[in-house]
SERO-239310 format. One record per residue (C-alpha): z, y, x; residue number from 0; residue in one letter. Coordinates in steps of 0.1 Angstrom, whole numbers, padded with zeros to 4 digits. Last residue first. Layout:
<pts>
PT     zz     yy     xx  seq  type
PT      Z      Y      X  NUM     A
...
</pts>
This chain:
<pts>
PT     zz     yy     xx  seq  type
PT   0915   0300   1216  419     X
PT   0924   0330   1209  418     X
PT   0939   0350   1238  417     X
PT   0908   0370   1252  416     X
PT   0903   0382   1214  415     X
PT   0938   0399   1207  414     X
PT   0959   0385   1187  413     X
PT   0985   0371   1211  412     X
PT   0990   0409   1221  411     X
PT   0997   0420   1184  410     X
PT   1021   0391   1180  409     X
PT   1039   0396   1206  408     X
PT   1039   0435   1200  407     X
PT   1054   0425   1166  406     X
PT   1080   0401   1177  405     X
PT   1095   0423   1199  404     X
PT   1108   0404   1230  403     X
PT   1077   0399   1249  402     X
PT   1081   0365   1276  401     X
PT   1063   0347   1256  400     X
PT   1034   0363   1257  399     X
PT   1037   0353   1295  398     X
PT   1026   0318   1293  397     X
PT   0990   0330   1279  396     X
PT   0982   0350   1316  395     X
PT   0978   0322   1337  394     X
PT   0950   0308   1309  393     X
PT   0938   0343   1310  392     X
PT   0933   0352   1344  391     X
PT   0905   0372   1361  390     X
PT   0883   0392   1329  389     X
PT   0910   0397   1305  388     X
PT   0933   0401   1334  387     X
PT   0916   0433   1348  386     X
PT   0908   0448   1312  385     X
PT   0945   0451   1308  384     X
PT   0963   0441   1275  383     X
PT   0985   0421   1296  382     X
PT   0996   0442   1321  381     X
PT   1002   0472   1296  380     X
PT   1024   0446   1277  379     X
PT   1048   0430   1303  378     X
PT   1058   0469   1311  377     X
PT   1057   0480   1276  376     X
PT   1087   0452   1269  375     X
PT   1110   0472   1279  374     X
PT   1143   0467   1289  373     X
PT   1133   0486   1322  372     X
PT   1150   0457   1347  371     X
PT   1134   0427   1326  370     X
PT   1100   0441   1325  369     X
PT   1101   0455   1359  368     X
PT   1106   0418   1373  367     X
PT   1083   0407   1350  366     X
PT   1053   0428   1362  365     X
PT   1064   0421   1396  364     X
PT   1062   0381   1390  363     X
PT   1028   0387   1372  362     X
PT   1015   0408   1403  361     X
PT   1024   0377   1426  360     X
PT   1010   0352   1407  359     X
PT   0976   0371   1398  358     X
PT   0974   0377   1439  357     X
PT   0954   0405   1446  356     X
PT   0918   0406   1450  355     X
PT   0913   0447   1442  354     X
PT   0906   0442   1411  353     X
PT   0940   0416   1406  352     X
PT   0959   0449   1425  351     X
PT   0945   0467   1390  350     X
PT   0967   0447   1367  349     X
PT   0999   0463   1388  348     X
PT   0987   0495   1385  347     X
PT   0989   0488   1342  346     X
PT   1016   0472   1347  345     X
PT   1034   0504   1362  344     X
PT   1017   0529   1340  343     X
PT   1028   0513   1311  342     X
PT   1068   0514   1321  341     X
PT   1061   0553   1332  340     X
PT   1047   0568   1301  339     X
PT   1080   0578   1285  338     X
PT   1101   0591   1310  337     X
PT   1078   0622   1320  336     X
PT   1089   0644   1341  335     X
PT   1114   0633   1364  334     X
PT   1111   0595   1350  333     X
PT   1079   0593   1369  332     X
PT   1087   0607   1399  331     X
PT   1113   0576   1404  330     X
PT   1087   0553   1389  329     X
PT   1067   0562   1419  328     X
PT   1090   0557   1444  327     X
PT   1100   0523   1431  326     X
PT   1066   0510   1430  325     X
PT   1063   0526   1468  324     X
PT   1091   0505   1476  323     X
PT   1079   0473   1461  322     X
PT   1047   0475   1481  321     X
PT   1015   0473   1460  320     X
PT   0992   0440   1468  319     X
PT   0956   0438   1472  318     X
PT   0946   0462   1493  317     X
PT   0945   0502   1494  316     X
PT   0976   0524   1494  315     X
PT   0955   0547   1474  314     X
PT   0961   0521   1441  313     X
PT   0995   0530   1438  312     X
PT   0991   0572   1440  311     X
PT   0959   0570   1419  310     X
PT   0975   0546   1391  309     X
PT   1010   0569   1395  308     X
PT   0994   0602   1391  307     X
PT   0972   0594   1362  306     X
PT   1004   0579   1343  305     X
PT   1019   0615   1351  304     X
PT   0986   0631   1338  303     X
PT   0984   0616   1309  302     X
PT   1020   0620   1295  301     X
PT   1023   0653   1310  300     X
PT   0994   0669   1290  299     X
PT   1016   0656   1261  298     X
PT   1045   0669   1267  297     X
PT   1033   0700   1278  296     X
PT   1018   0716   1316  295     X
PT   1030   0749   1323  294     X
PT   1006   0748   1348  293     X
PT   1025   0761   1376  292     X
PT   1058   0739   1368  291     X
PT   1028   0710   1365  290     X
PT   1011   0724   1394  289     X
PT   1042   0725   1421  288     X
PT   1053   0694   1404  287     X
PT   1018   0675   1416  286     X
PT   1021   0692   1450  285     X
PT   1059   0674   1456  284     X
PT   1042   0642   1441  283     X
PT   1016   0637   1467  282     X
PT   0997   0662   1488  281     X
PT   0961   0654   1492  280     X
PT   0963   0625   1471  279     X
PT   0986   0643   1447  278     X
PT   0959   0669   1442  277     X
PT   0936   0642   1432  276     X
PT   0954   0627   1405  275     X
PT   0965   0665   1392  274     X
PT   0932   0671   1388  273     X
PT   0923   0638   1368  272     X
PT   0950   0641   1346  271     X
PT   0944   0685   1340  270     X
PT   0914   0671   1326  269     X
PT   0927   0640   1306  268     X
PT   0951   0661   1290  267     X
PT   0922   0694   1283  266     X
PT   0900   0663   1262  265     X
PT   0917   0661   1234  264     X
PT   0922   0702   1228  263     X
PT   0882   0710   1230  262     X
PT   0873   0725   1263  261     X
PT   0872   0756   1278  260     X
PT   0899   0779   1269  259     X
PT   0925   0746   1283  258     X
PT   0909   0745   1312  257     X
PT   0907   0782   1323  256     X
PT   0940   0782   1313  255     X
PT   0949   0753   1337  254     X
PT   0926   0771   1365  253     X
PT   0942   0800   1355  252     X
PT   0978   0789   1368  251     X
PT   0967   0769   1394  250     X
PT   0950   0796   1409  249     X
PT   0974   0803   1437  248     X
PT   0988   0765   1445  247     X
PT   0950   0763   1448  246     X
PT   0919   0744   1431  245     X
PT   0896   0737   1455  244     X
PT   0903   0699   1456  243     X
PT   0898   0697   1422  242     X
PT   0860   0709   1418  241     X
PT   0852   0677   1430  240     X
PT   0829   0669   1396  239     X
PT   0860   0664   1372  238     X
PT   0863   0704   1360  237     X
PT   0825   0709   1352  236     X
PT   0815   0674   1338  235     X
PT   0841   0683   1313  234     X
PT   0821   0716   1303  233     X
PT   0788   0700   1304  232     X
PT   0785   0690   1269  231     X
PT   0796   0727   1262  230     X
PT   0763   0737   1279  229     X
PT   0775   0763   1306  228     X
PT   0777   0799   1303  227     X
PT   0814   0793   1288  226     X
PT   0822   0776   1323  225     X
PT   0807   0811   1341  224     X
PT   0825   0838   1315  223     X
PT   0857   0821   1325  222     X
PT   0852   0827   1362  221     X
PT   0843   0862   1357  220     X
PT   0877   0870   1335  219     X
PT   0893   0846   1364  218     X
PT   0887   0876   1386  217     X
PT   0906   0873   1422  216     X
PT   0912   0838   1424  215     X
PT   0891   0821   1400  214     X
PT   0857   0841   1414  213     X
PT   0866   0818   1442  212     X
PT   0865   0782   1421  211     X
PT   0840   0796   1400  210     X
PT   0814   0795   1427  209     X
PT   0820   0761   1440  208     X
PT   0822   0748   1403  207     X
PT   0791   0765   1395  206     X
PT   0769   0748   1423  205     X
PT   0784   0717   1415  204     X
PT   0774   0720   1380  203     X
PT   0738   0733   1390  202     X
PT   0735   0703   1411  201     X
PT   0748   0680   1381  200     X
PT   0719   0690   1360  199     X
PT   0726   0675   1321  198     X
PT   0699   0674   1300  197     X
PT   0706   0633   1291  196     X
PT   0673   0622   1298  195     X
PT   0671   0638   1328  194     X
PT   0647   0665   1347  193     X
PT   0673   0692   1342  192     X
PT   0662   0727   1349  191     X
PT   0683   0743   1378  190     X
PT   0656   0756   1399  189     X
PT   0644   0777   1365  188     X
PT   0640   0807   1380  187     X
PT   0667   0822   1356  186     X
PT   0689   0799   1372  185     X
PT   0682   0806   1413  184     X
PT   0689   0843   1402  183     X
PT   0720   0834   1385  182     X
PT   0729   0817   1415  181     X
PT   0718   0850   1439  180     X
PT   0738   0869   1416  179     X
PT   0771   0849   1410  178     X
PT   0771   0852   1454  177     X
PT   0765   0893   1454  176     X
PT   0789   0898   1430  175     X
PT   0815   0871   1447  174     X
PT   0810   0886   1485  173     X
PT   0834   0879   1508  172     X
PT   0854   0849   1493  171     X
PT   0818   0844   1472  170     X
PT   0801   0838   1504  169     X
PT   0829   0807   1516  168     X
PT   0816   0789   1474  167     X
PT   0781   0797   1487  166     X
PT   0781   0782   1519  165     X
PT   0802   0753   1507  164     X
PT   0773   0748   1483  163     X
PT   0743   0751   1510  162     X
PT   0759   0725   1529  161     X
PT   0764   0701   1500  160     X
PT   0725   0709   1495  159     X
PT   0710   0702   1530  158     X
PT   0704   0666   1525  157     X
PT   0677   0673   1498  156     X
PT   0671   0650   1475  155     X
PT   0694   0662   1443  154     X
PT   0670   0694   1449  153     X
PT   0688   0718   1434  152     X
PT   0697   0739   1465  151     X
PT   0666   0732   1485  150     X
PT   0655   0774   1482  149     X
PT   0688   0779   1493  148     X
PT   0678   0766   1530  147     X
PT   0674   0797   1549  146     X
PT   0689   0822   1531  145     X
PT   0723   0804   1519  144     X
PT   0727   0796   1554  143     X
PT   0728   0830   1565  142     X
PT   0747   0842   1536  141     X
PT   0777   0821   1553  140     X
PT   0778   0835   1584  139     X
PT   0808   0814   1601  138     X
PT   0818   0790   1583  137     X
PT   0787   0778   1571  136     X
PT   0774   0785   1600  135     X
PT   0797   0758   1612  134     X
PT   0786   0731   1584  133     X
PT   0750   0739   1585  132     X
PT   0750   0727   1621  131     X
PT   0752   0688   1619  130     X
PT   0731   0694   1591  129     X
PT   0704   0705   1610  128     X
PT   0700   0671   1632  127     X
PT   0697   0657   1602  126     X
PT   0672   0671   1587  125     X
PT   0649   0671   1619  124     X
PT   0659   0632   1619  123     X
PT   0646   0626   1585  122     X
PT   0612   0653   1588  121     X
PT   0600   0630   1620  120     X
PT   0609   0647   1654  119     X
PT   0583   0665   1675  118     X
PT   0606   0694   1685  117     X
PT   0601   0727   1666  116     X
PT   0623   0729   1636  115     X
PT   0653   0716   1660  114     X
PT   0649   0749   1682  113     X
PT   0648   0770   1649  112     X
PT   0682   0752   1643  111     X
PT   0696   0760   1673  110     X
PT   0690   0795   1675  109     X
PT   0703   0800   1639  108     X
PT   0735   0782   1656  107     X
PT   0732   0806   1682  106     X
PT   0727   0837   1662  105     X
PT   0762   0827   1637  104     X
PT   0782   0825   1673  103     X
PT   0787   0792   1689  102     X
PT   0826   0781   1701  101     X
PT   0824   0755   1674  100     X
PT   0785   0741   1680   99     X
PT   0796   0735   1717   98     X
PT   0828   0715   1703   97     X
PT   0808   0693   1681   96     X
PT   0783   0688   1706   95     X
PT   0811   0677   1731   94     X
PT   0825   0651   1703   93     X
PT   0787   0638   1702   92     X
PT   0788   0629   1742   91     X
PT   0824   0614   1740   90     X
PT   0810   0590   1714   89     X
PT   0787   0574   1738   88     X
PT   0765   0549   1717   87     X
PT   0766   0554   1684   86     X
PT   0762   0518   1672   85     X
PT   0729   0497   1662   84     X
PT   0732   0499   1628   83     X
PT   0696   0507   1624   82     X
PT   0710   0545   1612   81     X
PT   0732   0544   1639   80     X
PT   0710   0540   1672   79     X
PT   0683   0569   1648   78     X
PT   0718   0594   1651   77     X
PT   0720   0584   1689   76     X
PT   0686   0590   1694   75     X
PT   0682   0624   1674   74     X
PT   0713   0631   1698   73     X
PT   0691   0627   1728   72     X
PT   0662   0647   1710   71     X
PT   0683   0673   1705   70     X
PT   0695   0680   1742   69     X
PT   0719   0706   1743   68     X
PT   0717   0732   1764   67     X
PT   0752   0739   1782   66     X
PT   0756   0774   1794   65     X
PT   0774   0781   1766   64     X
PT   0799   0758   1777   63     X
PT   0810   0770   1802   62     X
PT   0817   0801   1792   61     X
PT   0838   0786   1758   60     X
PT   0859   0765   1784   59     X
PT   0869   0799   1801   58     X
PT   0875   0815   1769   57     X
PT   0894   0788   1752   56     X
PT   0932   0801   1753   55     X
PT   0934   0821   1730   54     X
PT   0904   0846   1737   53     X
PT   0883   0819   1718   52     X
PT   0904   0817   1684   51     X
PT   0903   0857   1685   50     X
PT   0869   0855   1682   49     X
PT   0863   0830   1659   48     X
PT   0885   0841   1636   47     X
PT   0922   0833   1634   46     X
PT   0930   0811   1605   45     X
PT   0897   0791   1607   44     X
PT   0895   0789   1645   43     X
PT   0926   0781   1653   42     X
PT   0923   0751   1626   41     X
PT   0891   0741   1643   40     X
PT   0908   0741   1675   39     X
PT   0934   0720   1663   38     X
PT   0907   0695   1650   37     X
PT   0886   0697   1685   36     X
PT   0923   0688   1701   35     X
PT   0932   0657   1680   34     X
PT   0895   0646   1680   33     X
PT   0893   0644   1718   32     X
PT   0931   0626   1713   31     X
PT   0923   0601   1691   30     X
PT   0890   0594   1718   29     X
PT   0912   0590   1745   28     X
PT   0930   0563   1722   27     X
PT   0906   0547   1715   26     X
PT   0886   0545   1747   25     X
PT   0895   0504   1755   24     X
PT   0886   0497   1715   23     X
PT   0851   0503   1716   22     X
PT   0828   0535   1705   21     X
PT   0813   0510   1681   20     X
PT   0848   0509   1658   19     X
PT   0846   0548   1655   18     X
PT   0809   0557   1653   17     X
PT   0806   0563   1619   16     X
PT   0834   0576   1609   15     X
PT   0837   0600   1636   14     X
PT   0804   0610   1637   13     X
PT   0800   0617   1594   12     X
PT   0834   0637   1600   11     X
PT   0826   0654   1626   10     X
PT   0789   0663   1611    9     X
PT   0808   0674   1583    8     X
PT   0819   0707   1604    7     X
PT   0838   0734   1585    6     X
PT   0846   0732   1547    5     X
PT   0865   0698   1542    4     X
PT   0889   0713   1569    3     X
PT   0904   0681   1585    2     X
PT   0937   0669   1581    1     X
PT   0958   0654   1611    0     X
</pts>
C-alpha cells in the first residue's frame, strides 16, 4: 500500500512511531486498521469527500461525528512517545485518524480552536494541530494557508510542511491567487535569509511546491518563478523534494524547465537525481517513461542511468546486494545506456562496505562482474571508491592485479591510498 504524501502526516508520524510498541500479538489487526483507513483515504482523494462518504461510510461517518475527541488524552499519548515511553493504545490514534477523515473543513477549524484553548504547553498544542493540518489541507486548503501562513518561513515552526502542501493543493484551484499570496509573503520580507550563505531554503520549498502546479497548466508562469530565483539557488530548486511532484504529465517541461534554468553541466546531474527518486517510487518502468518523456541525451543518460542503479541497489537496505537484483539492474542499464553500467556496478558494490558489508564478499562480486563484462571498469570503479579508501586498503592492493590494461593499473596503483 502507498500512502498519499499530501493527506494525513499525522498517520504516517503514528504509524511509524508506534508500530513495534503497539506489540507484536495486534500486528496483524493493526495491518489491517491501516489497510482500510489507507483505502479510504484513496476514496476520498479521487472521489471527494462527499461522495467518498455516501459509498459506503455514511453510517460509520454518523457515528462518528458524535464522538468528541479527547485532546488532552492524545496530548498524553504524543508526550508517552516523545520520552520514548511507547504509544500506548494504537487502536485509539487510528480512530482519531479516521474521525479527522470523515470531518468537514468547519470541523477540523473547530478542532483546532478547541486545541488553542486547553491548558497544554505551546509543544504539545503544536502538535496536536498538525495532526489536522494535513486533512484541511486536503480539504480547504486556503484555510490553512490563513491561519498559520504567517509561520511559513519560520524554519522553526512545525506547521510549515503543512502550510506548503496547502499551498502547492491551493494552486490546483487557484494558481493566481496562490503565486500572489507567496509573492506577497516575499515582498514582506518573510523570506529574507538569515545565513551566511544567502540562501533561504523555506522560500525554495515554498517555490518548488508552487511551481510544481503552475508546471501543469502554465509552464510560461512556472518558468518565470525559477528565473525569479537567485541563480545560486536554481539547483537547490530542482533537488529540494520537488521530485516527487513531478508527473508523467509535466515531465516534459519539467525537463525543459531544467534545462532553461541552469547552466549546461549541471542539467545531467539534475535530471540524475530526479530520475533516482522517481525510480524509487516506481522503478525502472517510471524511469523510461521520463527518459522517452524527457527526451533525455547521451549524456544526460549517462548520469542519470548510473544515478538510477546506485539509488535502486542501495534501497534494498543492508549490507549485502542480491545477485539478482545486480543482474536486474545491469539489464536496465544496458537498455539505455551501455556505457556507464560496469562503473555503476562497482561503484554500488563499494557502498555495501558503508553500509557494514562484507569487503570479502563485495570484492568477490566485483570480480565476478569484472571477468564476465570484459571490462576492467568494473574492478576499477570499486577501487577508486571513497568507501574502500577509508575501510580496506591492504585487502584492496591484491586486486590491482587483477586489471588487465596496463595503464589503468598503473593509474589506480598511483593513487595516494596505495603508496606505501
Amino acid at each position: 500500500m502507498k500512502a498519499n504524501p499530501w493527506l494525513l502526516p499525522g498517520v504516517a508520524l503514528l504509524v511509524t512511531g508506534g508500530w513495534i510498541a503497539y506489540g507484536k500479538q495486534s500486528a496483524a489487526a493493526l495491518e489491517h486498521e491501516i489497510t482500510v483507513l489507507t483505502e479510504r483515504i484513496r476514496q476520498v482523494r479521487a472521489a471527494g469527500g462527499e461522495e467518498a462518504r455516501a459509498d459506503g461510510m455514511a453510517e460509520l461517518s454518523r457515528k462518528q461525528k458524535d464522538e468528541k475527541i479527547d485532546w488532552k488524552d492524545i496530548a498524553g499519548k504524543m508526550a508517552g512517545m516523545r520520552g520514548g515511553g511507547g504509544m500506548g493504545d494504537m487502536r485509539t490514534m487510528m480512530r482519531l485518524q479516521r474521525l479527522l477523515l470523515e470531518m468537514s473543513a468547519e470541523e477540523l477549524g473547530a478542532q483546532l480552536d478547541e486545541i488553542a484553548t486547553l491548558d497544554l504547553d505551546d509543544l504539545a498544542k503544536k502538535q496536536l494541530q498538525g495532526m489536522i493540518l494535513g486533512s484541511l489541507a486536503e480539504k480547504d486548503p486556503k484555510m490553512v494557508i490563513e491561519r498559520f501562513g504567517s509561520e511559513a518561513a519560520d524554519e522553526n515552526s512545525p506547521w510549515r510542511w503543512s502550510v506548503q502542501m496547502a499551498l502547492g493543493k491551493w494552486a490546483e484551484k487557484e494558481p493566481a491567487a496562490a503565486a500572489a499570496w507567496l509573492d506577497k509573503q516575499i515582498a514582506a520580507g518573510k523570506f529574507e535569509s538569515k545565513s551566511l550563505d544567502g540562501k533561504n531554503q523555506e522560500r525554495v520549498r515554498f517555490e518548488g511546491v508552487l511551481v510544481a502546479q503552475l508546471l501543469k497548466t502554465d509552464p510560461a508562469a512556472a518558468a518565470a518563478r525559477v528565473a525569479g530565483l537567485p541563480e545560486d539557488q536554481r539547483e537547490d530548486f530542482f533537488k529540494q523534494g520537488f521530485f516527487f511532484q513531478v508527473t508523467p504529465e509535466s515531465e516534459s517541461s519539467y525537463a525543459k524547465l531544467v534545462r532553461e534554468s541552469l547552466p549546461a553541466d549541471k542539467v545531467g546531474g539534475v535530471l540524475a537525481d530526479t530520475a533516482g527518486n522517481l525510480a524509487q517510487q516506481g522503478g525502472y518502468e517510471r524511469v523510461d517513461g521520463f527518459l522517452a518523456t524527457a527526451k533525455a541525451t547521451d549524456e544526460e543518460k549517462k548520469s542519470i542511468v548510473s544515478q538510477v542503479m546506485e539509488r535502486k541497489l542501495s534501497s534494498h537496505g543492508g549490507s549485502k546486494l542480491k545477485v539478482d537484483e545486480i543482474e536486474k539492474a545491469r539489464a536496465w542499464g544496458i537498455t539505455q545506456s551501455p556505457g556507464v553500467v560496469d562503473k555503476a556496478t562497482g561503484e554500488a558494490l563499494a557502498n555495501t562496505l558503508w553500509r557494514g558489508g562484507d569487503f570479502k564478499t563485495a570484492s568477490e562480486l566485483a570480480l565476478q562482474y569484472h571477468e564476465s563484462s570484459g571490462n576492467d571498469e568494473v574492478l576499477a570503479s570499486f577501487l577508486k571508491s571513497s568507501q574502500v579508501r577509508h575501510t580496506s586498503i591492504d585487502q584492496a592492493l591484491p586486486l590491482i592485479e587483477q586489471i588487465k590494461d596496463p595503464g589503468l593499473r598503473e593509474e589506480i596503483r598511483a593513487l595516494p591510498q596505495f603508496k606505501k
